[in-house]
C-alpha positions as CSV (number, residue, x, y, z in Angstrom):
1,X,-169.7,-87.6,-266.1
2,X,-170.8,-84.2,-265.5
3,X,-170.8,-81.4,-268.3
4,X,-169.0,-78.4,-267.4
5,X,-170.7,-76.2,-265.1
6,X,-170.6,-72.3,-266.4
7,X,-169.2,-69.6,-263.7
8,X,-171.0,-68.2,-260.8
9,X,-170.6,-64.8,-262.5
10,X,-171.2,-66.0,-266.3
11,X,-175.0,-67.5,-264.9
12,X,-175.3,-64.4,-263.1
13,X,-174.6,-62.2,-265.9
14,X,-176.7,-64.3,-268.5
15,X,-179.6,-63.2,-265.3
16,X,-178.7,-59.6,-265.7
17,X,-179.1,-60.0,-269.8
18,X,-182.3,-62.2,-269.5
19,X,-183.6,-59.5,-266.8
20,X,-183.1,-57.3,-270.0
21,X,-185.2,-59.0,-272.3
22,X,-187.7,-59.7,-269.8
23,X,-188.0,-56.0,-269.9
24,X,-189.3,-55.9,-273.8
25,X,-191.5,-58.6,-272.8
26,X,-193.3,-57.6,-269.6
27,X,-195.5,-54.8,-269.0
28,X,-194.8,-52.2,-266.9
29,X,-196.6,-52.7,-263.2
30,X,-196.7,-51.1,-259.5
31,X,-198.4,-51.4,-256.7
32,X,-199.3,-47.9,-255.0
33,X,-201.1,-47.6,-251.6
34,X,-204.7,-46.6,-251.4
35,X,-207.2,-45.7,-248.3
36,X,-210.5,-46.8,-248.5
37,X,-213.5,-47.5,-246.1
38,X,-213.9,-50.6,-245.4
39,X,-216.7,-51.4,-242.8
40,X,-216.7,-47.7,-241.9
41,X,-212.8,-48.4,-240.9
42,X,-209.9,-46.6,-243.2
43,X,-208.0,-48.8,-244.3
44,X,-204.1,-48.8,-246.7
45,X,-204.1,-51.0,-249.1
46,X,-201.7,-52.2,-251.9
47,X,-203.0,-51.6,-255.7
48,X,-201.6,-52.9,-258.6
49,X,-201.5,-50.6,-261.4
50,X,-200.2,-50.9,-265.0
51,X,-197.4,-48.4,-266.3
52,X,-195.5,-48.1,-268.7
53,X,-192.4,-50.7,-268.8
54,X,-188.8,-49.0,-269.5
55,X,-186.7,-51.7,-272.1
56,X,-183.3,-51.8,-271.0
57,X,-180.3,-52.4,-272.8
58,X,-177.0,-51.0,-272.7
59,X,-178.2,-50.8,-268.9
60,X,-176.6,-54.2,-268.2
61,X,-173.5,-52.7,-267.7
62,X,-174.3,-50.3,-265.5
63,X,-176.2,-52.6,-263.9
64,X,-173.5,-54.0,-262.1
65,X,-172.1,-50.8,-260.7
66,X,-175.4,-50.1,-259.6
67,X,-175.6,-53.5,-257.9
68,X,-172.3,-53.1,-256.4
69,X,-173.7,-49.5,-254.8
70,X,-176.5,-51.4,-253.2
71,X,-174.3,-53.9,-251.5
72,X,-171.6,-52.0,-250.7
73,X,-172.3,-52.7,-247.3
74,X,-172.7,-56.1,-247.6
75,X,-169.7,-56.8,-249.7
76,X,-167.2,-54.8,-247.5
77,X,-168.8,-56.8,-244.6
78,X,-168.1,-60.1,-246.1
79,X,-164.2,-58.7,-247.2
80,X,-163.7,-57.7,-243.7
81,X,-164.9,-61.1,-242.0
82,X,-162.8,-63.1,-244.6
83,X,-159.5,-61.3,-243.8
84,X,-160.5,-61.8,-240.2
85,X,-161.1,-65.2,-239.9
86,X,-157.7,-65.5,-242.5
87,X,-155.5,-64.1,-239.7
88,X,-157.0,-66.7,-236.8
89,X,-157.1,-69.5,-238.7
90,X,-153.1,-68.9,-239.7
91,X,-152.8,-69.5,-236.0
92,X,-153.9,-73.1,-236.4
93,X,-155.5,-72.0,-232.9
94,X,-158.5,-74.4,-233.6
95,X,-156.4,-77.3,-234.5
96,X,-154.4,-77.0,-231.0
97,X,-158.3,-77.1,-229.4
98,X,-159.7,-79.6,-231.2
99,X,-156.9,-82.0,-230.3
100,X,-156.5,-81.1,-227.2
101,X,-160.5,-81.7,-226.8
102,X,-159.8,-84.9,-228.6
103,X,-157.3,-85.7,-226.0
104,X,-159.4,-85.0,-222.6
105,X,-162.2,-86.9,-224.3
106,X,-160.2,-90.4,-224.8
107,X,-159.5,-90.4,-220.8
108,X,-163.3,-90.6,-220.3
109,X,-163.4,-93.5,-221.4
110,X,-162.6,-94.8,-218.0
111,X,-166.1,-94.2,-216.5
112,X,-168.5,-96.4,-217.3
113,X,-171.6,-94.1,-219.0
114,X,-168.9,-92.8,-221.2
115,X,-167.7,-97.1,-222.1
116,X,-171.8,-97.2,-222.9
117,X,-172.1,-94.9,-225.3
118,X,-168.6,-95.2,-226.5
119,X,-165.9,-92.8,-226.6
120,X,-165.2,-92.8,-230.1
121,X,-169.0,-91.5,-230.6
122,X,-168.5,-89.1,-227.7
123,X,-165.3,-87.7,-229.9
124,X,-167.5,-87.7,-233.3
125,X,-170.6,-86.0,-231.9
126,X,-168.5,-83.3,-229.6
127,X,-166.5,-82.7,-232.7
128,X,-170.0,-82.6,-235.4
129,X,-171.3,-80.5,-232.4
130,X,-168.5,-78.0,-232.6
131,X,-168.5,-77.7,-236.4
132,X,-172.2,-77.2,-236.7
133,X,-172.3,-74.4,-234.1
134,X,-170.0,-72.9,-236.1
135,X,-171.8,-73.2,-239.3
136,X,-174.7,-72.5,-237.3
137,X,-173.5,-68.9,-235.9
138,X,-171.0,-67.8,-238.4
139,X,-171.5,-69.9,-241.5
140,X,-168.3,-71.5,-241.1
141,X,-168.1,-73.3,-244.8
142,X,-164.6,-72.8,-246.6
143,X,-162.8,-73.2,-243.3
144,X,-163.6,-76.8,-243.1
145,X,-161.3,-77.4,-246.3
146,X,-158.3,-76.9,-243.9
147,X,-159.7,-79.5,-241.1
148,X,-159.8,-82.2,-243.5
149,X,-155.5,-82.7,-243.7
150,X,-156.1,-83.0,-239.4
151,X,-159.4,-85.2,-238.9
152,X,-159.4,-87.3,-242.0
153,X,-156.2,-89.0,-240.4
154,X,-157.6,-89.0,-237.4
155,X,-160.7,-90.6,-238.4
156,X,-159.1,-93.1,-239.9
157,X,-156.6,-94.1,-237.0
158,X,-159.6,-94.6,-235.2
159,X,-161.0,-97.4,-237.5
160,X,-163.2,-94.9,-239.8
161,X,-162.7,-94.5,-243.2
162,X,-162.5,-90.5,-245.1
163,X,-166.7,-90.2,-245.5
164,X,-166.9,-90.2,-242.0
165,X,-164.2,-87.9,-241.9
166,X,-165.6,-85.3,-244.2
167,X,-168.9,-86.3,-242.4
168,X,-167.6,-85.1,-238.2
169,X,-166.3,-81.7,-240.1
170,X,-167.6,-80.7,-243.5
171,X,-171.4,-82.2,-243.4
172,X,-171.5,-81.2,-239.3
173,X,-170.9,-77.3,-240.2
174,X,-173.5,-77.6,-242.9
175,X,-175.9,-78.8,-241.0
176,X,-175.7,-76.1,-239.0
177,X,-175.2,-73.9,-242.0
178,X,-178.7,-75.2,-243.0
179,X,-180.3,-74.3,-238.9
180,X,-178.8,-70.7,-239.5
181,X,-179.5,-69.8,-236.1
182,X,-177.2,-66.7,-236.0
183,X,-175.4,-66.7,-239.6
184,X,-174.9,-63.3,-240.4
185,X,-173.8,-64.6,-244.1
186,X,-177.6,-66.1,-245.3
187,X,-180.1,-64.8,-242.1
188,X,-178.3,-61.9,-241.2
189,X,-178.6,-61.0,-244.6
190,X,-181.8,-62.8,-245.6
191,X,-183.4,-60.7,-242.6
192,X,-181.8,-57.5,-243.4
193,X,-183.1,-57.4,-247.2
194,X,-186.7,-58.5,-245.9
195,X,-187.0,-55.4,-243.3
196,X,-186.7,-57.8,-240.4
197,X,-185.4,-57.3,-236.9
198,X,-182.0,-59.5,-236.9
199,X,-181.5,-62.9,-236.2
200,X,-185.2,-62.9,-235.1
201,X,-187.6,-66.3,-234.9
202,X,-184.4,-66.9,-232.9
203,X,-186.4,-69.4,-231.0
204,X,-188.2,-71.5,-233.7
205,X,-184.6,-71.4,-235.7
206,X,-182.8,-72.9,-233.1
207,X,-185.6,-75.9,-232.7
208,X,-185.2,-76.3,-236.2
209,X,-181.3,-76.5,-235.8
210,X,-181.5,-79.3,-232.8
211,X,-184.3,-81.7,-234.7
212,X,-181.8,-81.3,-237.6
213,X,-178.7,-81.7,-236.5
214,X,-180.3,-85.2,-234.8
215,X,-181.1,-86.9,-238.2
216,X,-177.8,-85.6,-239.5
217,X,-175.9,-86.3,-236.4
218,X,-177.8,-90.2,-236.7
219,X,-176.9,-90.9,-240.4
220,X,-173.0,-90.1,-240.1
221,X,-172.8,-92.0,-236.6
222,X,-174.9,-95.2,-237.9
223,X,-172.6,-95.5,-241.0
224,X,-169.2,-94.7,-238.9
225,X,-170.4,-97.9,-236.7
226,X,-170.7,-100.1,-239.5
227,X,-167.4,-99.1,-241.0
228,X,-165.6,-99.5,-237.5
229,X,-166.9,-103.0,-237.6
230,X,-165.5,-103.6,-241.1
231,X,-163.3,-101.1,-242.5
232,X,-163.5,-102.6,-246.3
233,X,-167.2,-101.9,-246.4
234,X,-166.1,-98.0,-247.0
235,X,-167.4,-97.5,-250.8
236,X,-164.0,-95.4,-250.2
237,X,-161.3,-98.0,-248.7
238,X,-159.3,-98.2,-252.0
239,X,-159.0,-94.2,-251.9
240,X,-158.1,-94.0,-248.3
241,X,-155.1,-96.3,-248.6
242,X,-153.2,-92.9,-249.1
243,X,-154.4,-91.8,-245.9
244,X,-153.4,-95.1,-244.1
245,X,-150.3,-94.4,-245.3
246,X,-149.7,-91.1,-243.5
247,X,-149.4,-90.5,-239.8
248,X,-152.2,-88.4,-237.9
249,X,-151.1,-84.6,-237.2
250,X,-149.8,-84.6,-233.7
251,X,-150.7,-81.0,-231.6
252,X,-147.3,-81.1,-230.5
253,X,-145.8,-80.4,-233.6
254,X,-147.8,-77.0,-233.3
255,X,-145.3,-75.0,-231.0
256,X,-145.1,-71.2,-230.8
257,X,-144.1,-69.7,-227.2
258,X,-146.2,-67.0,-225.3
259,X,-144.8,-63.5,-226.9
260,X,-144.6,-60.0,-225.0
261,X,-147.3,-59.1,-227.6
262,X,-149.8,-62.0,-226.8
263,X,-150.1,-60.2,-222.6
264,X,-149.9,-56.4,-224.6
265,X,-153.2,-57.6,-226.3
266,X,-154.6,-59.2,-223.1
267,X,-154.1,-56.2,-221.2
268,X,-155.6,-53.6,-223.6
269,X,-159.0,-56.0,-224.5
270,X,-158.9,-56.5,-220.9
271,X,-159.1,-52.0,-220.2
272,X,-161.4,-52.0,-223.2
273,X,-163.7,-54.2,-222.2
274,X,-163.7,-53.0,-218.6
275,X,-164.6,-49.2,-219.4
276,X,-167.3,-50.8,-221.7
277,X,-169.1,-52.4,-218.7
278,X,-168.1,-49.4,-216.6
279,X,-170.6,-47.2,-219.7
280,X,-172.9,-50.3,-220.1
281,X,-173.4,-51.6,-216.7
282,X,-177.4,-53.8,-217.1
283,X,-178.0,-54.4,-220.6
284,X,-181.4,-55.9,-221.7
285,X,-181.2,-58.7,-224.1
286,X,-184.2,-59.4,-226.4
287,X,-184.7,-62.4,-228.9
288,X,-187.0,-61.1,-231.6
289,X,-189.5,-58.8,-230.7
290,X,-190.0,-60.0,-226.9
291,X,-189.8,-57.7,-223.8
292,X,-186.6,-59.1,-222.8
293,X,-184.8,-59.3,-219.5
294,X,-182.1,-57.0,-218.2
295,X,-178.4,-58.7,-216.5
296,X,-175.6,-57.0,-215.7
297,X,-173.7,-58.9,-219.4
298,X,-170.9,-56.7,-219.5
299,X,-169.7,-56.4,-215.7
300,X,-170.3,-60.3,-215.6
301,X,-168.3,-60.9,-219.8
302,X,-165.6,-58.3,-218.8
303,X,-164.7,-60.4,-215.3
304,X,-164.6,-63.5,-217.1
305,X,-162.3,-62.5,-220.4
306,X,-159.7,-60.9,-217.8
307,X,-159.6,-64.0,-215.7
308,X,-159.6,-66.6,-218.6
309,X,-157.8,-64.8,-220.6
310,X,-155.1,-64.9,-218.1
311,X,-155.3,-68.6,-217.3
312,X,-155.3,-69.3,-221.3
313,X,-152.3,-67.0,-221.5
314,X,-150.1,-69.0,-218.9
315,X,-151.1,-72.2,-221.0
316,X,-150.5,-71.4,-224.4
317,X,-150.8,-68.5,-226.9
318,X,-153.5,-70.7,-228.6
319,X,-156.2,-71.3,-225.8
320,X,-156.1,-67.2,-226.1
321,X,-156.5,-66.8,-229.2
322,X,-159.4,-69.4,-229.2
323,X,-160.7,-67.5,-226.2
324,X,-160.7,-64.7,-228.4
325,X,-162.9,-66.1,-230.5
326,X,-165.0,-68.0,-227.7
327,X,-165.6,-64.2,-226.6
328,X,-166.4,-63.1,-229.8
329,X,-169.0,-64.8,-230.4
330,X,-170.5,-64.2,-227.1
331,X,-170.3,-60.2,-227.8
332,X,-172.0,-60.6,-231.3
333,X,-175.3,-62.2,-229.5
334,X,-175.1,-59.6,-227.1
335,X,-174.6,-57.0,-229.7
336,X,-177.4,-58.2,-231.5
337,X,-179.8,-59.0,-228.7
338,X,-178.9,-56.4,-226.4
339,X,-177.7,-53.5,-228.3
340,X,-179.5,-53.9,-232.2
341,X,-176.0,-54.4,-233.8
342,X,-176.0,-55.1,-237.7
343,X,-173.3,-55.7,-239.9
344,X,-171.2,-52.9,-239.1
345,X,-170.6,-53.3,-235.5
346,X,-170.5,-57.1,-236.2
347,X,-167.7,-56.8,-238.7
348,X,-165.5,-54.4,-236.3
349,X,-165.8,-56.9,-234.0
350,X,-164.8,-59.8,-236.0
351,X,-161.5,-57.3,-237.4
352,X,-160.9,-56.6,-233.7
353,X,-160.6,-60.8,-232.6
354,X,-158.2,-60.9,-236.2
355,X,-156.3,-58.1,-235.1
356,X,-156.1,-59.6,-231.6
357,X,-155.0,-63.2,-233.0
358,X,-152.4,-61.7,-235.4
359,X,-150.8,-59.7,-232.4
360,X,-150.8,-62.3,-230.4
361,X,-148.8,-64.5,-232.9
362,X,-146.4,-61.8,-232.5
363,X,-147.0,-60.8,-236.1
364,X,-146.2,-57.8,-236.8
365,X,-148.2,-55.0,-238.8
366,X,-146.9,-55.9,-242.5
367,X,-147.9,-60.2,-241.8
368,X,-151.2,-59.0,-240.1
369,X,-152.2,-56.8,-243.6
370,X,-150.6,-59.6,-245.6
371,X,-152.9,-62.1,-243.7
372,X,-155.7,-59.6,-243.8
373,X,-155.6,-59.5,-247.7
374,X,-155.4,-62.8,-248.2
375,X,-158.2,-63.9,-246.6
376,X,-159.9,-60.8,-248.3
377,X,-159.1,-62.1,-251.8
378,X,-160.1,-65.9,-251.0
379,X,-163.6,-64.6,-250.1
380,X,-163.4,-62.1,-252.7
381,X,-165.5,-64.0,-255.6
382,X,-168.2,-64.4,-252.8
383,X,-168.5,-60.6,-252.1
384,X,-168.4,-59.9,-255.6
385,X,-171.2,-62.0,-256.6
386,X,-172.9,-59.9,-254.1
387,X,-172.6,-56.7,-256.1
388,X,-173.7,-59.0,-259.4
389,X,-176.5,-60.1,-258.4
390,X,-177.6,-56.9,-256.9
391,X,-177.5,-55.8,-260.7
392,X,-180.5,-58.2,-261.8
393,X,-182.5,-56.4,-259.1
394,X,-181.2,-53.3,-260.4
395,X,-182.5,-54.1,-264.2
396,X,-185.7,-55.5,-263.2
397,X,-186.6,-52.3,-261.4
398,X,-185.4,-49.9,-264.1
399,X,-187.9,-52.0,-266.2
400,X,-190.6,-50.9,-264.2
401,X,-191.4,-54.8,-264.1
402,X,-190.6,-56.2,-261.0
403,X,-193.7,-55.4,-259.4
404,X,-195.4,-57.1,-262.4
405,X,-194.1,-60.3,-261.6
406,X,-195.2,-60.6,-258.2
407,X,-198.3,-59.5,-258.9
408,X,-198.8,-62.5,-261.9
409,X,-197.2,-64.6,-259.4
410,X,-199.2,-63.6,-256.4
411,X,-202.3,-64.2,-258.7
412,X,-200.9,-67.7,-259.7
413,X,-200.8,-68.7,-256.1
414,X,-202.8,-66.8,-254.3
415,X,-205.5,-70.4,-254.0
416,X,-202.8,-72.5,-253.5
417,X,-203.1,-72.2,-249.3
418,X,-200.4,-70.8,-247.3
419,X,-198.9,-74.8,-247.0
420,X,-198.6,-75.0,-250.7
421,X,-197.1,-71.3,-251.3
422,X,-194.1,-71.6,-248.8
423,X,-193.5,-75.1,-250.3
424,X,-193.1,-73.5,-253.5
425,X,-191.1,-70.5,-252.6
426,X,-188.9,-73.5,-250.4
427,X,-188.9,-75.8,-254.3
428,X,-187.5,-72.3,-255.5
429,X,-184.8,-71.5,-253.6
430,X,-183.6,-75.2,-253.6
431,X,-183.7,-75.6,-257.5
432,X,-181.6,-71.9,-257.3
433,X,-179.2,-73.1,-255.2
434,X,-178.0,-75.9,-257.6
435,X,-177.0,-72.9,-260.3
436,X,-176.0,-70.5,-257.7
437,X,-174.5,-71.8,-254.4
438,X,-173.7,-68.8,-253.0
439,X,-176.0,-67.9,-249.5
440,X,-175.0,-64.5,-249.7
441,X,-175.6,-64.0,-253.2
442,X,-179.2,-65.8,-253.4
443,X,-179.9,-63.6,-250.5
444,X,-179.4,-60.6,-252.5
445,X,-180.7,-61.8,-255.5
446,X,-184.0,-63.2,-254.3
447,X,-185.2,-61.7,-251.1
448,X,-186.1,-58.4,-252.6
449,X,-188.6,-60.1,-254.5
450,X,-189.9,-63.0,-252.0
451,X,-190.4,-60.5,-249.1
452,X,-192.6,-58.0,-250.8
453,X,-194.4,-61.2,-252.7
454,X,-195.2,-62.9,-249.2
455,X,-196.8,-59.7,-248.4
456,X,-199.1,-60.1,-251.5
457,X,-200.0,-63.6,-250.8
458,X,-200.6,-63.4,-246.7
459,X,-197.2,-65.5,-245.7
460,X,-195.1,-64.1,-243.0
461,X,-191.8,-62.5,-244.0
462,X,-190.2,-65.0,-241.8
463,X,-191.2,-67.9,-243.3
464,X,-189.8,-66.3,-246.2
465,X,-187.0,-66.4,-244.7
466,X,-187.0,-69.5,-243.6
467,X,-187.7,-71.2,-246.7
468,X,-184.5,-69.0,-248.2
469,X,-182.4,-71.2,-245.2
470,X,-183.5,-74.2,-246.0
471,X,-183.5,-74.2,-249.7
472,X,-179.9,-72.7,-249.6
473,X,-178.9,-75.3,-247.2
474,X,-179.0,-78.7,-247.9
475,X,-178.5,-79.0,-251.5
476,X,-174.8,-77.5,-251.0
477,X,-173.8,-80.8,-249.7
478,X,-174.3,-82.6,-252.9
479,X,-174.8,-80.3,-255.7
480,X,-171.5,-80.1,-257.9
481,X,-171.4,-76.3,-258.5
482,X,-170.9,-75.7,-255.3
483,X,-167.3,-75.2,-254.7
484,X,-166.4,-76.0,-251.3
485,X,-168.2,-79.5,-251.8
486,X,-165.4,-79.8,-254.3
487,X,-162.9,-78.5,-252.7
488,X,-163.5,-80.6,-249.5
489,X,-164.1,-83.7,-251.7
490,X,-160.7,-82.7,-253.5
491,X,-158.4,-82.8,-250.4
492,X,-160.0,-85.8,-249.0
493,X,-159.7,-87.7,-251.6
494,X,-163.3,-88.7,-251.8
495,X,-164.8,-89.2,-255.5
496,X,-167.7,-87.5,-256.3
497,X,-169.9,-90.2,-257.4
498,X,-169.2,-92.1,-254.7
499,X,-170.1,-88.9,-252.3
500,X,-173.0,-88.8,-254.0
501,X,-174.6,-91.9,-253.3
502,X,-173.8,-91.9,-249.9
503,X,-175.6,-88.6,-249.1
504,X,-178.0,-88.8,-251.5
505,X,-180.5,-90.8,-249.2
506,X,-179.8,-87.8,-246.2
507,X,-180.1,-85.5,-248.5
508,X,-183.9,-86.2,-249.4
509,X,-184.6,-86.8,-246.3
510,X,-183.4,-83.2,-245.4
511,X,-185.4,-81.7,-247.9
512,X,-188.3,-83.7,-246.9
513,X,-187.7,-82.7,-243.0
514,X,-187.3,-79.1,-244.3
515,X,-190.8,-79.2,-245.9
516,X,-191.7,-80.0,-242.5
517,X,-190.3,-77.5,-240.3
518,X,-191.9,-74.6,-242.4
519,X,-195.3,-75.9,-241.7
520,X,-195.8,-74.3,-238.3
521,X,-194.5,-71.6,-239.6
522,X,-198.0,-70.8,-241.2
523,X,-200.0,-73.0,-239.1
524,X,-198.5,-71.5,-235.3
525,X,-198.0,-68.7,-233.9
526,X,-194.7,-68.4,-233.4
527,X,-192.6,-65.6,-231.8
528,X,-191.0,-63.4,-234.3
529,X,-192.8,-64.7,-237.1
C-alpha cells in the first residue's frame, strides 16, 4: 500500500546536498548588533545585513564530520544512556514489577470503590500511568517493543484484544513522550540548543502532560470497554487468535537468587550516597528560573535508598534493581533542579544505575561491556543521525545563508500575530516529523534555526520549544517511517492499516489539543517562558 520509505540518513543527506544548492541560490545575509538612541535610551538591536554568500560543494562531506564535532556531546550521551538502559532491561527487572503490581492490584478488587471503577481499568490506567511517566521523564520509546511479548497476553486473558494492548504500553509512553516533562532526549536537548535553562516551563509542561494524558488515557479505556463487552468487535480478533493461543508470561518463571554481588553494590551506593549528603547537606531546588526552596534532599534520599534498598534486597534482586532505577530518577530531578546538571552528569548517572543493575545480576565485567555495547549499537542509528543532521546546520552556515532565511521568513510572518506564528512553527515540526522521526535528530536539525527566528518575530524561546514537543510527538504514533511504530506493530501482530484507522481519530484530536496548549504560551505569562 505504501511506497518505500527512503532511509533516515539517505533524507538527511539529500538535506545536506539541497543545503548545498540552496547556497548558489541564496544570498549571503547576517544579522549584527547595533546601539542606537531610541527615546534618549541606548538600545542593541539586531540588523540584517547582506554579504556575500559562500557556494558550497565538495563541503558536504565534510559536513558531516563537522556535524558529528558539534554533537559530540550529544551523541556520546545518547550511546551512553542506550548501553545503560540495555544492561537493566536484560534484568527483566520491570517485568517482575509490573506483574507483581498487576498482582496486588487484582486483590483490590475486594473493596467496593475499587468494584466501581473496576479493577481491570484500575490495572490499565496504573499500567498507561507507569508507561507515560516513563516516556514522559526519559523518553522511554524502543523499550516498549519488549513489553508487548508480556502485556499483549495479558491483555488478552483479561478479555481485551492486542490494540488495547499496544494501547496500556506503547501509545501510554508516547503520550508522555509527547508532555516531555523531563525527557532529556527532545527537551533536554530542544532546550539546550535554544540557550535555555533545562527542563524549564517545568510547570506549564507538566499541565500539558496531565490534560493530555486524560484524552489519551479516555480513548484507549472507552474502546478496551467495548471490546470487553464483545471481544469479536476487535477490527483485530482474527490476528489475535495467535495470541489466544499462547499462555500469559507468568513472573515466576523469572527466577534469579540474591547474589554476594547484588549486597556488594548496595553497600557501596549506600557509602556513596551517604558521604554525598555528608558534602551536600540543604540543597535548593529550583523549577525554571524561580527562587526555589532549600530541604535537606540528600540526608533525607541517602536514608531512604539504604533502608529500601535493604528491604528490596531481602525480597528479590529485582525490586533492587528497580529501586535502582526508582532512585535514579529521583537524583536526575534533583540534579537538574538542585544542582544545574546537563547531560554529562545525567549520563554518569544513568551508566552508574547500568553498572549497578549488571552487578547486581552477578554479571561479571566481560557480560556488563557485552550488554553495554549492545544497547550502544541498537541506539546507535539514533546518535548518528545526530551528527548528520548537525551537518545541514553546518552547510547552511558556511553559506553564509542561514541568517538569510530567517530574516525572509521573519519578514513573511512577522503580521501573522504571535497565535498564527507558533501554529506555523507547530505545522512545521509536525509535517518534519513524518520524514524524520527522530526527536533527537529534529532537535538538532531545527532548533538552531527556530530559536534565533522566534527572537526575530517576538515569540518566546519556549514556546519554540514547545511547539518542537508537540509536533515531534504525536505524529510518531501513526506515521509509517517511524520505526518503533513498526516495530511495535510487528511483534504484536497488529496490521498497519488497521492501526491506522483506529488512531487516526486520536491522533487529530491530539494535534488539535496541541494547537491549543501553545496558545497560553503567547497569550499568559507563564513561569519559564
Amino acid at each position: 500500500m505504501f511506497k518505500k520509505v527512503p532511509h533516515t540518513y539517505v533524507i538527511i543527506f539529500s538535506l545536506i546536498v539541497f543545503a548545498a544548492v540552496l547556497t548558489w541560490l541564496i544570498p549571503g545575509g547576517e544579522y549584527v548588533k547595533e546601539t542606537r538612541m531610541v527615546n534618549g535610551v541606548e538600545q542593541t538591536e539586531l540588523v540584517f545585513k547582506t554579504i556575500e554568500n559562500q557556494p558550497q560543494t565538495w563541503e558536504v562531506f565534510a559536513a558531516m564530520v563537522h556535524g558529528f564535532e558539534k554533537g559530540a556531546g550529544i551523541i556520546i550521551f545518547i550511546l551512553m544512556i542506550g548501553g545503560a538502559f540495555w544492561i537493566m532491561n536484560d534484568s527483566k527487572a520491570v517485568d517482575v514489577g509490573i506483574f507483581s503490581f498487576l498482582n496486588f492490584v487484582k486483590k483490590l478488587d475486594k473493596y467496593k470503590a475499587i468494584r466501581f471503577f473496576g479493577a481491570n481499568n484500575l490495572i490499565l490506567t496504573l499500567i498507561m500511568l507507569m508507561f507515560s511517566v516513563f516516556g514522559a521523564v526519559f523518553g522511554m520509546s524502543e523499550e516498549t517493543i519488549a513489553f508487548m511479548v508480556v502485556l499483549i497476553p495479558l491483555a488478552i486473558s483479561m478479555g481485551y484484544d492486542s490494540i488495547t494492548g499496544v494501547g496500556i504500553v506503547y501509545l501510554a509512553a508516547h503520550l508522555g513522550f509527547a508532555g516531555a516533562v523531563l525527557n532529556p532526549f527532545t527537551i533536554g536537548i530542544a532546550q539546550g540548543l535554544a540557550d535555555l535553562p533545562l527542563f524549564s516551563g517545568f510547570e506549564y509542561r507538566l499541565i500539558c502532560w496531565v490534560v493530555i494524558n486524560i484524552v489519551g488515557f479516555a480513548y484507549i479505556l472507552f474502546y478496551a470497554r467495548k471490546i470487553k463487552r464483545n471481544p469479536k468487535a476487535s477490527p483485530v480478533y482474527k490476528e489475535d487468535e495467535y495470541w489466544r493461543n499462547r499462555a500469559a508470561v507468568n513472573v515466576e518463571e523469572i527466577e534469579k537468587p540474591t547474589s554476594k554481588a547484588a549486597w556488594w553494590a548496595y553497600v557501596l551506593t549506600s557509602i556513596v550516597l551517604i558521604l554525598f549528603a555528608y558534602k551536600h547537606q540543604e540543597t535548593t531546588l529550583k523549577i525554571g528560573g524561580g527562587e526555589g526552596v532549600t530541604w535537606p534532599v540528600m540526608p533525607l534520599m541517602a536514608g531512604f535508598f539504604v533502608l529500601t534498598g535493604f528491604l528490596t534486597l531481602r525480597k528479590k534482586v529485582h525490586f533492587f534493581i528497580l529501586n535502582l532505577l526508582g532512585f535514579t530518577i529521583l537524583f536526575l530531578v534533583v540534579g537538574v533542579m538542585g544542582y544545574e546538571w546537563y547531560i554529562t552528569e545525567i549520563a554518569a548517572l544513568f551508566l552508574a544505575m547500568g553498572l549497578l543493575s549488571g552487578i547486581s545480576m552477578g554479571n561479571d565485567a566481560n557480560q556488563i561491556t557485552k550488554l553495554f555495547l549492545d544497547g550502544a549499537k541498537d541506539i546507535m542509528s539514533a546518535a548518528l543521525v545526530v551528527g548528520l543532521a548537525g551537518g545541514i546546520i553546518v552547510i547552511l552556515e558556511e553559506g553564509r545563508i542561514v541568517h538569510t532565511i530567517l530574516h525572509t521568513l521573519a519578514q513573511s510572518m512577522s503580521d501573522l500575530g504571535n497565535i498564527a506564528s507558533v501554529g506555523i512553527m507547530y505545522g512545521i515540526q509536525t509535517l518534519i516529523n513524518v520524514f524524520i522521526p527522530s526527536g533527537s535528530a529534529k532537535a538538532a536539525l531545527t532548533m538552531p534555526i527556530m530559536a534565533p527566528f522566534s527572537d526575530l518575530i517576538g515569540l518566546s524561546r519556549q514556546a519554540t520549544v514547545m511547539a518542537f514537543q508537540f509536533g515531534d510527538g504525536f505524529t510518531n504514533m501513526i506515521t509509517p517511517t517511524s520505526p518503533v511504530l513498526i516495530g511495535v506493530l510487528g511483534v504484536a501482530k497488529v496490521p498497519y492499516t488497521k492501526w491506522f484507522k483506529w488512531i487516526a481519530p486520536l491522533i487529530i484530536a491530539l494535534i488539535i489539543l496541541g494547537f491549543l496548549l501553545l496558545i497560553p504560551t503567547v497569550t499568559m505569562e507563564l513561569n519559564g517562558f
